[in-house]
C-alpha positions in Angstrom: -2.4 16.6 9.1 -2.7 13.5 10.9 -4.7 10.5 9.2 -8.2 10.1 11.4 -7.4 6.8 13.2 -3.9 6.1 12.8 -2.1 7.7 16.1 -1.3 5.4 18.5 0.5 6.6 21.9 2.4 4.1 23.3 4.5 3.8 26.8 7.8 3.4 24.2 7.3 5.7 21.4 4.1 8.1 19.9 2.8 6.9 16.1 1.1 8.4 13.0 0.1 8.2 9.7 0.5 12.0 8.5 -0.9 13.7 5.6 2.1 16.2 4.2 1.0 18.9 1.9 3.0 19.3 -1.0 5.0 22.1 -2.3 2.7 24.4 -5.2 0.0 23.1 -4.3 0.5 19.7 -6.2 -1.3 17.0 -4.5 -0.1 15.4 -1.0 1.9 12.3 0.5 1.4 9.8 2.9 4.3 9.3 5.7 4.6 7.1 8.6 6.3 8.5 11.6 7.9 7.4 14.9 9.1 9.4 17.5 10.6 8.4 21.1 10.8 10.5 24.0 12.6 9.2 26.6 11.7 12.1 28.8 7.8 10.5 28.3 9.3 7.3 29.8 10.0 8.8 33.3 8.0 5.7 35.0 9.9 3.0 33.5 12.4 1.2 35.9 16.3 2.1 34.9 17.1 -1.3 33.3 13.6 -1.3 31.4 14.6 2.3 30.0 17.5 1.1 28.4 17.0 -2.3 27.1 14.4 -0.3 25.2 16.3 2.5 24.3 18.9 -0.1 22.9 16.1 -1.6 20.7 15.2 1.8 19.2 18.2 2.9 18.4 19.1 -0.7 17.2 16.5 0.3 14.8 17.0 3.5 13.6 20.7 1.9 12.2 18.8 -0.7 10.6 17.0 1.9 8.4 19.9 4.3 8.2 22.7 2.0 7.7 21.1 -2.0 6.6 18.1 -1.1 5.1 19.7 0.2 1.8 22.0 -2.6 1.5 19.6 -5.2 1.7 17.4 -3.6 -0.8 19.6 -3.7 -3.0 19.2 -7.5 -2.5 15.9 -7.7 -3.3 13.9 -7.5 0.5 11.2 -5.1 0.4 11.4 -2.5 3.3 10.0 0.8 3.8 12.1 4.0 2.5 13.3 5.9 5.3 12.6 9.7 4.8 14.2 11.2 8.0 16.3 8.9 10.6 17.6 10.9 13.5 18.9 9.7 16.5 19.6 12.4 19.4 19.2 10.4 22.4 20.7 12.1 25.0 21.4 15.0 23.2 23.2 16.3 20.2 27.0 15.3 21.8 26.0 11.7 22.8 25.1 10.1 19.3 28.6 7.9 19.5 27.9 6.9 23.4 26.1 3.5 23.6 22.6 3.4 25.2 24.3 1.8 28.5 26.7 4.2 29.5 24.2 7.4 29.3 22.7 7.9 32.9 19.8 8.1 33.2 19.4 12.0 33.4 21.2 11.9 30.2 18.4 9.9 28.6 15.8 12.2 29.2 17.2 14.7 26.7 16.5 14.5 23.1 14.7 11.2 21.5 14.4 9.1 17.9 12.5 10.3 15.1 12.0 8.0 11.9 9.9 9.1 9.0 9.2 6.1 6.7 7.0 5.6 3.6 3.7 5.1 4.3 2.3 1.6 3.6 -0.4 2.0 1.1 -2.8 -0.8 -0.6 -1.5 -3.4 2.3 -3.9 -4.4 5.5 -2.7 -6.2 8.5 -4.1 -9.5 10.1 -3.9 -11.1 13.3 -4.1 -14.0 13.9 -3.3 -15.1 10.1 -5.0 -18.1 8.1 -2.9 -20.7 6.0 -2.9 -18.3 3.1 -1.7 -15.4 5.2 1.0 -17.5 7.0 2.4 -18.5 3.7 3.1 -15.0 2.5 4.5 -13.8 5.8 7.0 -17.0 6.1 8.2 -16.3 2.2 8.7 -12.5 3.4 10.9 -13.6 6.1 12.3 -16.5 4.2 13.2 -13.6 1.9 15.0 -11.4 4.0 17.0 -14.6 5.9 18.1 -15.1 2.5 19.5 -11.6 2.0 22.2 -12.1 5.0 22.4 -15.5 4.9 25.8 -16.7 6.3 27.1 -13.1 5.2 29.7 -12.8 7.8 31.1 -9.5 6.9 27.4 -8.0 7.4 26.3 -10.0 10.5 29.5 -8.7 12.1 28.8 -5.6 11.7 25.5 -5.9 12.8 26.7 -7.5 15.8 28.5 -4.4 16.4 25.0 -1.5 14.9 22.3 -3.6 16.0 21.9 -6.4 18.4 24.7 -9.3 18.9 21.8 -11.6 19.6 18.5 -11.3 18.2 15.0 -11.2 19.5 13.4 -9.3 22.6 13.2 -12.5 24.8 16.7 -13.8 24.3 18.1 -14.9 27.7 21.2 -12.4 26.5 19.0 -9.4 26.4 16.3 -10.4 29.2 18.5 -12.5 31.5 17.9 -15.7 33.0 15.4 -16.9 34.9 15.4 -16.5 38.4 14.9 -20.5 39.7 12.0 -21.7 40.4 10.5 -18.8 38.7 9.3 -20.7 35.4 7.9 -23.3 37.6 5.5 -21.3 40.0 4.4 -19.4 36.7 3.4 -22.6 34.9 1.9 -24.0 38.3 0.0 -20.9 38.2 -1.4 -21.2 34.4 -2.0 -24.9 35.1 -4.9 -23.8 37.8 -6.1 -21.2 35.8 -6.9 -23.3 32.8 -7.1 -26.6 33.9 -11.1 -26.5 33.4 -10.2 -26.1 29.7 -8.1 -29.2 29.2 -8.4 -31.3 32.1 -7.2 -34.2 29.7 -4.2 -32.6 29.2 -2.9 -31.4 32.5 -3.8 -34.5 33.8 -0.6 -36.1 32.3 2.4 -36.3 34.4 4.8 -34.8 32.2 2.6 -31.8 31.0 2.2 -31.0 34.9 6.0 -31.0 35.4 6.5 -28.9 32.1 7.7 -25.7 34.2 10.4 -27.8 35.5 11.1 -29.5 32.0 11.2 -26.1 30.1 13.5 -24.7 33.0 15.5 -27.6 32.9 16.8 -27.3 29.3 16.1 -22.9 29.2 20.7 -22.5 29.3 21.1 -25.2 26.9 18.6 -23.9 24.2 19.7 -20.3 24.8 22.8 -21.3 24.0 22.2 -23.2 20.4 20.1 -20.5 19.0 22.7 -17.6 19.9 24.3 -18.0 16.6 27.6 -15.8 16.1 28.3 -14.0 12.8 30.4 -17.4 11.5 28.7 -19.9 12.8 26.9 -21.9 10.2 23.2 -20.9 9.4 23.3 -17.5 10.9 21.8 -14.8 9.1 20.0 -11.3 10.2 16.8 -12.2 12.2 14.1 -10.0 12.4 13.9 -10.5 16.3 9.8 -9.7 16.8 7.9 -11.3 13.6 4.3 -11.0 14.9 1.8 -10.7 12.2 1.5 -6.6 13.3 4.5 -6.1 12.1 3.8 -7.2 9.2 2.0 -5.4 5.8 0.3 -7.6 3.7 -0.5 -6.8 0.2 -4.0 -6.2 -0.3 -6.2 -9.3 -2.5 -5.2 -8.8 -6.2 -1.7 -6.5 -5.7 1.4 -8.0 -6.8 3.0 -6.2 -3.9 5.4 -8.4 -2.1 4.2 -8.1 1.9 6.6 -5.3 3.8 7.8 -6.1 7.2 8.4 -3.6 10.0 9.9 -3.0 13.5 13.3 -3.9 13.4 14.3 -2.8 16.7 15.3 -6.4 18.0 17.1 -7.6 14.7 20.5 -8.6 14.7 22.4 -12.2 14.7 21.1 -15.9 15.5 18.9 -18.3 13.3 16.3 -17.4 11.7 14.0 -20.3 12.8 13.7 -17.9 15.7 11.9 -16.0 13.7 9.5 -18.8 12.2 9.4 -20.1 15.7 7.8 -16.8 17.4 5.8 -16.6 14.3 3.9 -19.6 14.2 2.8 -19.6 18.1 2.0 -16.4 18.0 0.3 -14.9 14.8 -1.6 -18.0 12.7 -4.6 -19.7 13.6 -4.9 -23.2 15.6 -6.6 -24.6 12.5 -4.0 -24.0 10.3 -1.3 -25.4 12.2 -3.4 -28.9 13.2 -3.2 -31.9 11.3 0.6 -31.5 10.1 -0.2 -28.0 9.0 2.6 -26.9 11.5 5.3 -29.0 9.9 3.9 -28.6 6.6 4.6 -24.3 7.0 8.5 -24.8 8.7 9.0 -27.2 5.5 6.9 -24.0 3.3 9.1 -21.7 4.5 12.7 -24.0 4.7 11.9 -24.3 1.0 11.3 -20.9 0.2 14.5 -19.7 2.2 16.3 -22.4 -0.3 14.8 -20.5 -3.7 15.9 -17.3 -2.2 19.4 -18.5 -2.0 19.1 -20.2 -4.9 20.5 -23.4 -3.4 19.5 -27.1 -4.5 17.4 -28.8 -2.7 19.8 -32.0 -2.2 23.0 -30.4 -1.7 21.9 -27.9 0.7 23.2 -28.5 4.9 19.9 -26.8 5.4 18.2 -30.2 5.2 14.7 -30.7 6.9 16.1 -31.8 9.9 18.6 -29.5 10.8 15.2 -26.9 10.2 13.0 -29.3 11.9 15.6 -29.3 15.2 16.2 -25.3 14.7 12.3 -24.8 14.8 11.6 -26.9 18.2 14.3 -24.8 20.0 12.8 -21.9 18.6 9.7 -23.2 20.1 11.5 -23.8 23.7 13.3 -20.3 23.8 10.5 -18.4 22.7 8.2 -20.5 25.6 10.6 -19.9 28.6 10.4 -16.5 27.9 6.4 -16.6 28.0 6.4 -18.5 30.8 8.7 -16.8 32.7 7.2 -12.7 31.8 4.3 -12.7 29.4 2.0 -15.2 30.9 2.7 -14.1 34.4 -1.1 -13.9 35.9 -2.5 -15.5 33.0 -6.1 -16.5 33.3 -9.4 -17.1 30.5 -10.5 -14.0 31.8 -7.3 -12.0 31.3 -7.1 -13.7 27.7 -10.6 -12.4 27.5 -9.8 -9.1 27.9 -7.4 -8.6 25.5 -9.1 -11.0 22.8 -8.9 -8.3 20.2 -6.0 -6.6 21.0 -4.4 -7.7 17.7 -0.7 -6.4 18.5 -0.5 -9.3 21.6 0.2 -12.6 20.3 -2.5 -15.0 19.6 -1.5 -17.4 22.7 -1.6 -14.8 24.7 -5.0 -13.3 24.2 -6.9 -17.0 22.8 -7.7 -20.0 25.1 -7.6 -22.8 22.3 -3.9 -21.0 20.7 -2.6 -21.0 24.2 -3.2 -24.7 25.2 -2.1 -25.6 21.5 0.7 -23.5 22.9 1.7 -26.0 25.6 0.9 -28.9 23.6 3.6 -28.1 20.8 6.1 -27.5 23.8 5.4 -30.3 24.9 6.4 -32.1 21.9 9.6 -30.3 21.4 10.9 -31.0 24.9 10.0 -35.2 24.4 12.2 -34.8 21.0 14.8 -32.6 22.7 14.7 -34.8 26.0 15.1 -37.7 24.2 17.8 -36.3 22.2 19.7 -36.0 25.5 19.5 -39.0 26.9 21.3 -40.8 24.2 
């Protein structure tokens, strides 16, 4: 039976929380599954269809062929019942996503059957408390492939070779100009909401700024499988795809959605994080640098590194977190924020699975404000 309330149809895949009778009578279990159709995907454009299709499948490795190695290094993931992949039919499992037509595609799908996540809620946007246990969980699994170059190679080779949905490797550059008529754009939308702040001269030319430096960033957070500081990065860590433990459970949270994880650093993750899934309040005042340092610190304990003679030193995160910041904004300012307006915000205001500054007037111009900041200290980085 299917739980009242838990099916969600999206244009990608179909949900549910099922109820599975058990054998003899005795009592009954909770599942989570997933399925992907392709053939339900008909309207999506060819190169959509399989940048998504690459994600999925990206994921159903992780549980098949990751997930039980790095529970046996302590992360906390759901079990994976049933993982079967027949995307384009029983003969094409071995054919990478790109070289099935698109004809192929439409035969077959993805089906994952996971453990159902009992006694844990999800929150969006997340307060201090909230942000501190979801930056430990991800601290946690960084930790578990933490400059492991035999296991990042290989998930080069299952998974993603770069991480995250918006990397300029998986979305592409750009087009120029592009960034700048989207931020010129934003700026009259919400200029009647900060007129303080897009009255300065280098806030209005941000568009420029961010596409200015867009290459360059890309570049430093594509992290290879040697490099130092590279480790398995979740890819999407918004607070929905996240399970919190419910007040009093000594569950540790259990994190989600791995259908963008692969290589880079994970500051990426804490980045995306951040911007889009915790509150304004919590991040004002120094909370911001006071959660990167929470969660540098708790990546350290995982590793079980001293704090003095780590490399991972607070400003090597520091740097890692503001072009974390930068790639994760030319990607919003170049797709997400297309059309943006406080009405469009308004409309999605509790649409929890869109990020906070994407759906929230006061998260969004925080949004540009901390840009702001990371291209001064990046920009003045360069001109030395």
């Amino acid at each position: 039976d299917v739980v009242a309330s838990t099916e969600r149809r999206w244009k990608q895949s179909h949900s549910a929380k099922l109820r599975l009778a058990l054998d003899g009578g005795e009592g009954s279990q909770h599942v989570f599954v997933k399925l992907v159709e392709p053939s339900r995907m008909a309207d999506k454009p060819s190169e959509d269809l399989h940048r998504d299709l690459v994600g999925v499948r990206a994921e159903a490795r992780f549980y098949e062929e990751f997930a039980p190695e790095l529970a046996k290094r302590g992360l906390r993931l759901p079990r994976a019942h049933i993982v079967e992949d027949h995307l384009g039919g029983p003969d094409a499992r071995g054919i990478p996503v790109e070289q099935l037509s698109d004809a192929a595609l439409q035969i077959g799908g993805i089906r994952i059957v996971l453990e159902s996540a009992e006694d844990y809620v999800q929150d969006s946007p997340l307060d201090v408390a909230g942000a501190r246990q979801s930056l430990a969980a991800i601290a946690k699994m960084h930790a578990s492939a933490w400059e492991d170059r035999n296991l990042l190679e290989l998930a080069a080779q299952r998974l993603n070779p770069s991480a995250c949905y918006w990397s300029m490797s998986i979305r592409g550059a750009p087009k120029p100009g592009h960034m700048q008529m989207v931020w010129a754009q934003y700026v009259s939308a919400f200029r009647g909401h900060a007129p303080k702040l897009f009255s300065r001269p280098e806030v209005a030319a941000l568009g420029s700024r961010l596409e200015r430096v867009a290459p360059r960033v890309a570049a430093e957070v594509a992290a290879s499988p040697s490099d130092p500081f590279a480790t398995l990065v979740h890819g999407d860590y918004k607070a929905m795809n996240l399970f919190l433990p419910k007040g009093g459970s000594a569950s540790e949270p259990l994190l989600i959605d791995f259908q963008w994880t692969g290589v880079g650093l994970g500051m990426s993750d804490v980045a995306m994080h951040l911007s889009s899934s915790v509150r304004p309040s919590a991040l004002r005042d120094g909370g911001e640098g006071d959660l990167v340092e929470f969660y540098r610190r708790e990546l350290l304990r995982a590793l079980g590194e001293d704090e003095l003679r780590s490399a991972f030193t607070p400003e090597v995160a520091r740097r890692q977190y503001r072009l974390g910041v930068l790639d994760w904004a030319r990607f919003a300012f170049t797709d997400v924020l297309v059309g943006a307006s406080p009405e469009r915000f308004a409309s999605l205001a509790n649409h929890s699975n869109v990020g906070f500054v994407f759906r929230n007037v006061e998260a969004s111009l925080d949004f540009v404000r901390r840009i702001d900041d990371c291209l001064r200290e990046l920009e003045a980085e360069l001109a030395q």
